[in-house]
C-alpha positions as CSV (number, residue, x, y, z in Angstrom):
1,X,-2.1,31.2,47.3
2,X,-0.8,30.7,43.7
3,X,1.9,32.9,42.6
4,X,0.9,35.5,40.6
5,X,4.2,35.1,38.0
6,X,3.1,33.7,34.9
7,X,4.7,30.9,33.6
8,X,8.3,30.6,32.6
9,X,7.5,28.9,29.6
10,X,6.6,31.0,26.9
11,X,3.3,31.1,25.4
12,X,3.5,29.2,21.6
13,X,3.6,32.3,19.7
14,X,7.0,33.0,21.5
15,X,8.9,30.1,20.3
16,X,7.8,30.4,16.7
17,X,8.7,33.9,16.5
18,X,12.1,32.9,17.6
19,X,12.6,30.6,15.5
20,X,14.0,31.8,12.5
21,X,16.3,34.2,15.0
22,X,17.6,31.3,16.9
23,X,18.3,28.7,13.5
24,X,20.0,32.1,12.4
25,X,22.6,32.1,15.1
26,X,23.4,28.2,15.3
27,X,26.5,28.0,13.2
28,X,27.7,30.5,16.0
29,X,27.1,28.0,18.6
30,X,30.5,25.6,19.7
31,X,27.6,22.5,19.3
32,X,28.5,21.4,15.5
33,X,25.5,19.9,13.9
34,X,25.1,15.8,13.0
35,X,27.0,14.5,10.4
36,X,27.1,10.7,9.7
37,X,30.1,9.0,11.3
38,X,32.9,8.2,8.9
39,X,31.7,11.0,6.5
40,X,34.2,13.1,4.5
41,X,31.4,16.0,3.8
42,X,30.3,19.0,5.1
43,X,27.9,18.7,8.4
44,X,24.3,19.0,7.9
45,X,22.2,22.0,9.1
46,X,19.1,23.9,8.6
47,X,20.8,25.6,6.1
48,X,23.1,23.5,4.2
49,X,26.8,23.0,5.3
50,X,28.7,23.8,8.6
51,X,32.3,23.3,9.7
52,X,32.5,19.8,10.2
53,X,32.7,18.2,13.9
54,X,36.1,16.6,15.5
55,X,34.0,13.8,16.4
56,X,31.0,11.1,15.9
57,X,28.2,11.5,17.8
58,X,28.8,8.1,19.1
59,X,32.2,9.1,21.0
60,X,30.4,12.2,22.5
61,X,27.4,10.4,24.0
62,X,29.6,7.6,25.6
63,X,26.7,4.6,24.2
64,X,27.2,2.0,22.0
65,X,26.6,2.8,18.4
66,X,25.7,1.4,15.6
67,X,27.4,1.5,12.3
68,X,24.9,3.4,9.8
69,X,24.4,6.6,12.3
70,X,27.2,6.3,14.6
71,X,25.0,6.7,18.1
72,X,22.0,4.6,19.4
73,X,18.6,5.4,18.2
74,X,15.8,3.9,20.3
75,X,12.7,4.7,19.3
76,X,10.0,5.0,22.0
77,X,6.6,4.9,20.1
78,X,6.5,1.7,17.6
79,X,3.7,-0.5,17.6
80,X,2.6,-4.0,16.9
81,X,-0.3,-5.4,15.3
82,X,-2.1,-8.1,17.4
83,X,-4.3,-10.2,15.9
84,X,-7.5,-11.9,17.4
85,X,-6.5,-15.5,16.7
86,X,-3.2,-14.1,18.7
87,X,-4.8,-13.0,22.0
88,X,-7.1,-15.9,21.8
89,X,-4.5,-18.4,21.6
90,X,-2.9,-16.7,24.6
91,X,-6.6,-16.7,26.8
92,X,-9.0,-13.9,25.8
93,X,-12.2,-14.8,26.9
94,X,-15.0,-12.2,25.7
95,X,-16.3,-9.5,23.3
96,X,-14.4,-6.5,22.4
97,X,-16.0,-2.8,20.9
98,X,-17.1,-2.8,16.9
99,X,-14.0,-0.7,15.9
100,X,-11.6,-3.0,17.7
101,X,-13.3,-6.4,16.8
102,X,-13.0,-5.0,13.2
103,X,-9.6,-4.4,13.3
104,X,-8.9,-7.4,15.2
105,X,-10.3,-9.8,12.4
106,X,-8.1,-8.7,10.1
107,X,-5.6,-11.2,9.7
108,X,-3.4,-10.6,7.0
109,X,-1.3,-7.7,6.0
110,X,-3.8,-7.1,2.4
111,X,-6.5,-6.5,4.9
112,X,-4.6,-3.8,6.1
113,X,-4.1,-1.4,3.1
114,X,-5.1,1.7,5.2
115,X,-4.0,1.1,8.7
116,X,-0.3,0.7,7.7
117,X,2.0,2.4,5.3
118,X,3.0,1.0,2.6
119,X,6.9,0.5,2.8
120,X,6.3,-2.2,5.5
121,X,5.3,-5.1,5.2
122,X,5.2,-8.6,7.2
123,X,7.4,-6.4,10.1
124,X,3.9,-5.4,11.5
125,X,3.0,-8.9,12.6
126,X,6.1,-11.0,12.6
127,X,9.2,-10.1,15.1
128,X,12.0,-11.3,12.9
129,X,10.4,-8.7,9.9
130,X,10.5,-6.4,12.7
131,X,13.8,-7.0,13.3
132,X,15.3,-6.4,9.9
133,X,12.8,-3.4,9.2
134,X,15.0,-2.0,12.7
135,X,18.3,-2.7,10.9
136,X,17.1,-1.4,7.5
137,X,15.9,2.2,9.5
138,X,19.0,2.0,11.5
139,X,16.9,1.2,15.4
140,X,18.8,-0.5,18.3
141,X,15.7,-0.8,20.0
142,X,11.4,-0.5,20.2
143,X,9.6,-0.1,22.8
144,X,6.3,-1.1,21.4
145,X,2.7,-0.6,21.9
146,X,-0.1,-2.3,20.2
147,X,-2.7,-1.4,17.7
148,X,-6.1,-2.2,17.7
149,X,-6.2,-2.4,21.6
150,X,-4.7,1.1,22.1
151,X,-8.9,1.4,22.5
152,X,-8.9,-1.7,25.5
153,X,-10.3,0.1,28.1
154,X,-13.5,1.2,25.6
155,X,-14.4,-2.1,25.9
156,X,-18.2,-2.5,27.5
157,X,-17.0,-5.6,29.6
158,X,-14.6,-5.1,32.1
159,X,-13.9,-8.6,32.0
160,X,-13.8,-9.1,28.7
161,X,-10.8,-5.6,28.6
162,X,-8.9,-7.7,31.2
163,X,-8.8,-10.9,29.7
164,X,-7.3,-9.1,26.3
165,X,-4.8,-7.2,28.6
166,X,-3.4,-10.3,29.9
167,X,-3.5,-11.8,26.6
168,X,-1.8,-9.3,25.1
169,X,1.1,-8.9,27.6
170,X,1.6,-12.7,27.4
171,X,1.5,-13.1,23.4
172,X,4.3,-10.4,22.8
173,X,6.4,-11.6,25.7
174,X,6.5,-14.8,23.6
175,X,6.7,-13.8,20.6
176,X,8.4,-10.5,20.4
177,X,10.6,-10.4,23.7
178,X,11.4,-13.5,23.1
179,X,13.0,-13.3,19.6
180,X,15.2,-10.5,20.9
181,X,14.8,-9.3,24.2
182,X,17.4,-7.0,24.1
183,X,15.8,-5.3,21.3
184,X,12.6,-5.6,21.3
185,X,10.7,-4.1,24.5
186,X,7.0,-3.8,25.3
187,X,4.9,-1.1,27.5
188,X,2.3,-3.6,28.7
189,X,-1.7,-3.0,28.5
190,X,-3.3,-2.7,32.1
191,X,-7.5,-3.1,32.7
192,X,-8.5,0.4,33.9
193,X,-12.0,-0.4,34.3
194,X,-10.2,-2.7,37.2
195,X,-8.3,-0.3,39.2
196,X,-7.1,-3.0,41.6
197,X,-6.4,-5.4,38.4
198,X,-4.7,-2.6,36.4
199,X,-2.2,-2.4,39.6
200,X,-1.7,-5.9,40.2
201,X,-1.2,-6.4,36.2
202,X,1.3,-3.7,35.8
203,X,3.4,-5.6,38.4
204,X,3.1,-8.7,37.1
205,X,4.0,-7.5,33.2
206,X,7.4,-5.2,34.9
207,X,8.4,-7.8,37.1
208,X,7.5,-11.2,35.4
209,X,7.3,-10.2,31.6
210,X,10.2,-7.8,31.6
211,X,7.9,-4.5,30.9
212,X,9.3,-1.3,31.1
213,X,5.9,0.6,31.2
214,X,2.5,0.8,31.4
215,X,-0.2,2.6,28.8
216,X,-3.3,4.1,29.5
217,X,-5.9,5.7,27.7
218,X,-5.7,9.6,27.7
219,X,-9.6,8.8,29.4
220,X,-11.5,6.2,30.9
221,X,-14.9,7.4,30.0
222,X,-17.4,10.2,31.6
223,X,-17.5,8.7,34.6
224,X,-14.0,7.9,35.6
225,X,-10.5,10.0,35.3
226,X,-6.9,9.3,35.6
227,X,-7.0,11.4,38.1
228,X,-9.4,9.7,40.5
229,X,-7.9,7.8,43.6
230,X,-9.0,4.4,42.5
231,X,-6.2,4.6,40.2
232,X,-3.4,5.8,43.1
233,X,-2.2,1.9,43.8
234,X,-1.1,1.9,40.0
235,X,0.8,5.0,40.3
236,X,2.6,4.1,43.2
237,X,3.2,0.2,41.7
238,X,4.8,2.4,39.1
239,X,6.9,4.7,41.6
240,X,8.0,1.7,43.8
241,X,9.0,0.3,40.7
242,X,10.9,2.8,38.8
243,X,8.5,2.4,35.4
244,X,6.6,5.5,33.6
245,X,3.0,5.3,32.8
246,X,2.6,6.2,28.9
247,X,-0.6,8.1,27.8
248,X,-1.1,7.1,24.6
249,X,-4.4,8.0,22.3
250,X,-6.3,6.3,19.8
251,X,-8.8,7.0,17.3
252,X,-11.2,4.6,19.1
253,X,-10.2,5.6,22.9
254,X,-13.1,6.2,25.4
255,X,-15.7,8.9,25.7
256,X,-15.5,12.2,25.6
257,X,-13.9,11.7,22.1
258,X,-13.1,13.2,19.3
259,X,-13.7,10.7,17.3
260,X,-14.3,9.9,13.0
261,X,-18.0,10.4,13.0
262,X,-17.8,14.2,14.6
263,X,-15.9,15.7,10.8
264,X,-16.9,15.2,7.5
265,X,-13.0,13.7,7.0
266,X,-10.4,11.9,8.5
267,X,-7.8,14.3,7.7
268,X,-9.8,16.9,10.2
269,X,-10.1,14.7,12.7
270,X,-6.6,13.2,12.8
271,X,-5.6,16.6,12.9
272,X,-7.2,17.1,16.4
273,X,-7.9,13.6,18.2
274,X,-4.0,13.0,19.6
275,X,-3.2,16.6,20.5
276,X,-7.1,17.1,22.1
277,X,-6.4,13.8,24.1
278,X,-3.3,14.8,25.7
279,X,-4.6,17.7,27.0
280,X,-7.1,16.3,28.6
281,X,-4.5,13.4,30.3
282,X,-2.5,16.2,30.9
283,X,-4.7,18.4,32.5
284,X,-6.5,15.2,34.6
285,X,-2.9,14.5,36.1
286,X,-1.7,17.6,37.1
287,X,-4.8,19.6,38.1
288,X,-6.3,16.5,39.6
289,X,-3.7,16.4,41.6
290,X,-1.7,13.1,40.7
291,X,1.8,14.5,40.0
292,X,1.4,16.3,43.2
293,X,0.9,13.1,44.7
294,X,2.9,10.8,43.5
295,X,5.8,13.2,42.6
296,X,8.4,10.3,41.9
297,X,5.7,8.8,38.7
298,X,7.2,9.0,35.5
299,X,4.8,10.2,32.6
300,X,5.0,10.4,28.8
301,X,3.1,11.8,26.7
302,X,3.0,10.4,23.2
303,X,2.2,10.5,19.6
304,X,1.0,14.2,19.2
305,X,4.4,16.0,18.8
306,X,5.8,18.8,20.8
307,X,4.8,21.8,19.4
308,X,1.4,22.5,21.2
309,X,2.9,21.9,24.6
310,X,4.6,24.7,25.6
311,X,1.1,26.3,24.8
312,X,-1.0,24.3,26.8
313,X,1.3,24.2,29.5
314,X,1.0,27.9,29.8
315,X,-3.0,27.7,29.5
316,X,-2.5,25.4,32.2
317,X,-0.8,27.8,34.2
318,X,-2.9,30.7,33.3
319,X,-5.9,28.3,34.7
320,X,-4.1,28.4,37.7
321,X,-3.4,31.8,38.4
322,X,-7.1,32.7,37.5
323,X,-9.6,30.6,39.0
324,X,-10.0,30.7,42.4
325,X,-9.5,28.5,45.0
326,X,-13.2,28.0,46.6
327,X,-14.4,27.7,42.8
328,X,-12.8,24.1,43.0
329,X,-13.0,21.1,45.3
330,X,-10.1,21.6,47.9
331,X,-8.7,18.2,47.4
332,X,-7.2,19.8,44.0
333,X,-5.6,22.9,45.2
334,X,-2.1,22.7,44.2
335,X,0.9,23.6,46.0
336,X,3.1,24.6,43.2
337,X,2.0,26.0,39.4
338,X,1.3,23.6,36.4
339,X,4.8,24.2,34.8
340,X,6.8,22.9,37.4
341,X,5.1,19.8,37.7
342,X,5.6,19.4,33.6
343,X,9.1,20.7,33.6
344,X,10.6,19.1,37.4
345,X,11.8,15.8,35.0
346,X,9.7,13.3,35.5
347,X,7.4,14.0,32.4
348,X,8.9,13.7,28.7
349,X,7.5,14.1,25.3
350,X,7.4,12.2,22.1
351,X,8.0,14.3,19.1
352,X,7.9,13.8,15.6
353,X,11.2,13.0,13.7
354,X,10.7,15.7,11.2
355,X,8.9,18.1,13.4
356,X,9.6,22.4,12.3
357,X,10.6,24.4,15.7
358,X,12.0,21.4,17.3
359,X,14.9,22.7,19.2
360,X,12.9,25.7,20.2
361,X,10.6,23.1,21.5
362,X,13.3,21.1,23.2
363,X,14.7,24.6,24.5
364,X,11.3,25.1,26.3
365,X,10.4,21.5,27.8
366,X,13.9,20.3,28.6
367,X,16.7,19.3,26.4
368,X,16.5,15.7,28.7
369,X,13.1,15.3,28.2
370,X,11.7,15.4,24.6
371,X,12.5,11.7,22.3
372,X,12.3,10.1,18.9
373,X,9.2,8.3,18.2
374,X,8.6,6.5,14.4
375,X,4.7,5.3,15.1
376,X,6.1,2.2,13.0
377,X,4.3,0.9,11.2
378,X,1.3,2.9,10.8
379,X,0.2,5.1,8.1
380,X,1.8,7.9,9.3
381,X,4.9,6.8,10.0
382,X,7.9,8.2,7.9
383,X,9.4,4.1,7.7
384,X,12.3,3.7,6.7
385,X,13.7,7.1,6.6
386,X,12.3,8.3,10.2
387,X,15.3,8.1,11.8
388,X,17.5,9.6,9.3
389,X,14.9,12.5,9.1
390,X,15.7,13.2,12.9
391,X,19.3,12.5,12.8
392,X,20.4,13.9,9.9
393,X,18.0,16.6,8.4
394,X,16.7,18.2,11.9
395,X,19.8,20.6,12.2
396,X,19.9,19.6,15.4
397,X,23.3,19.9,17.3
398,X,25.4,16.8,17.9
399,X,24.8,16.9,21.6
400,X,21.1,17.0,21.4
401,X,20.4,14.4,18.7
402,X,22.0,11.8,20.6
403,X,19.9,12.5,23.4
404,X,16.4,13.0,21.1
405,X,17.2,9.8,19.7
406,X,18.4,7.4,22.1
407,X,19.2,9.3,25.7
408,X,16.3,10.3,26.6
409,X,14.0,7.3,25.7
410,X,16.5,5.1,27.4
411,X,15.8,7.0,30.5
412,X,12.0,7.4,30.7
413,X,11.9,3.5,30.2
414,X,14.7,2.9,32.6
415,X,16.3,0.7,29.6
416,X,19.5,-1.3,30.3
């Protein structure tokens, strides 16, 4: 029977309460916030200046640094933009969606004015661009996902969404991994309208093409959920082989969406589409029963920040508690409650460099398990000043910082 304790995370009203309590008593905590390495001024916190630190975050952390922040920075949401002529030139055969044959006709970064801020430029198609966009935001490494086929599996031809899969894991394997493979990283694309493709792809892109992931939709469509056992070969692939699956949304993901047409704006429906997808991979994997199944898969959850999860995790666990077990089919009655699937280590979070509450959120979820993301190069992103909003404007201890912005990505991906 499920316990009748509530959850031990608190509800979101909790942390955000707390917050201004617990940003209050930091500069009595031993844990000196960041302060660039070399620098001869005060440390930087929520409030202005601290006691300086002994030492650089770099020589706490025990990684290699680099010179402009003194610790690793990895960021663990970037993205790419593939082209048509790209994947075509690598063997995509068929027809994709209107949305995504739209944005995969356009060619050039003027066609792009929308879809990508407007610091970068040729870095979103070209991997030595990339590169020096990395140095000029101070990145050791991207892991990188792609752009218009973030919506792949929306495609009405399952053949036609594995062709572009395979495309796509070729083209930036010889393009992008190979200009700098220790650098540049890729989470590959996998067919889920092929359950049995989608496995043997995601062991052909992590063993052959050097992947250290594989993406999915937050949905397949109506008919089909992550959490069906079609899709249990791919999660163990991914258990036998060490590598997380990464739900990532899109504005033109499968059905049931929230998609552009529902508001009269964009800005209402940006608001909602990430964080309403999440929710509904999240729920589909832990009340469907995967993580209970396959309780060595790594997940992450990306591109919607962290400040709604502590919430849902408890609606999740409220859910739990209340609905009885002959009200659903027996195949999903858990063992254990929502939260300690969420919080047992094996799931992290991508946040937003400049996000408010973030180490309340990071004292809720796990201090191992939350990690930078920039969304490079997107409109949203914060390029080329996402890093330094998370290193050195977050008030953030020392400790934690290196571990939001290199640690903890580094060990979802399993990165050497």
């Amino acid at each position: 029977m499920p316990s009748t304790k509530r959850a031990v995370i608190p509800s979101i009203a909790l942390p955000y309460l707390l917050n201004i309590l617990r940003f209050q008593n930091l500069s009595t905590c031993c844990e000196v916030p960041w302060r660039p390495a070399g620098s001869s001024g005060p440390s930087i916190g929520i409030h202005g200046a601290r006691p300086q630190a002994t030492c650089t975050v770099a020589q706490r952390a025990g990684r290699r640094s680099m010179s402009r922040f003194g610790l690793e920075v990895v960021d663990g949401d970037g993205h790419v933009v593939e082209r048509g002529s790209d994947l075509r030139r690598f063997g995509w055969e068929g027809d994709a969606n209107d949305i995504v044959t739209l944005l995969l006709g356009w060619e050039s970064r003027q066609e792009w004015t929308h879809g990508i801020t407007p610091a970068v430029d040729d870095g979103a198609f070209d991997p030595v661009t990339r590169l020096a966009d990395m140095d000029r935001e101070g990145i050791d490494r991207a892991v990188n996902y792609p752009s218009p086929l973030l919506g792949v599996s929306d495609f009405a031809d399952p053949a036609s969404s594995a062709s572009a899969c395979r495309a796509y894991n070729d083209w930036f394997a010889a393009t992008y991994r190979a200009a700098d493979p220790n650098r540049l990283a890729a989470v590959a694309l996998v067919p889920l309208r092929d359950a049995p493709a989608a496995a043997a792809e995601a062991r052909r892109t992590i063993t052959e093409l050097g992947a250290v992931g594989v993406m999915v939709q937050p949905y397949v469509g109506d008919d089909v959920h992550l959490s069906d056992p079609q899709f249990d070969p791919l999660w163990t692939t991914l258990e036998e082989l060490g590598r997380p699956v990464a739900v990532h949304g899109s504005r033109h993901t499968c059905p049931p969406k929230i998609g552009p047409s529902t508001y009269r704006n964009f800005a209402r429906f940006y608001a909602m589409c990430h964080p309403f997808q999440q929710q509904v991979a999240m729920g589909d994997l832990v009340l469907g029963g995967v993580l209970e199944r396959h309780p060595r898969l790594k997940v992450a959850f990306l591109e919607s920040g962290v400040g709604w999860i502590p919430y849902y995790i408890d609606r999740l666990d409220e859910a739990y508690e209340s609905v009885r077990e002959d009200w659903v089919d027996d195949r999903y009655v858990l063992p254990r409650e929502p939260h300690e699937y969420l919080l047992s280590g094996n799931c992290w979070f991508s946040c937003e460099p400049d996000e408010p509450n973030l180490r309340v959120m990071i004292d809720s979820l796990g201090e191992d398990q939350v990690f930078y993301a920039s969304d490079y190069p997107h409109f949203d992103c914060k390029f080329p000043d996402s890093a330094q909003a998370l290193i050195e404007e977050s008030g953030l201890p020392e400790r934690l910082v290196a571990k939001v912005a290199g640690a903890n990505a580094r060990a979802l991906y399993g990165l050497d």
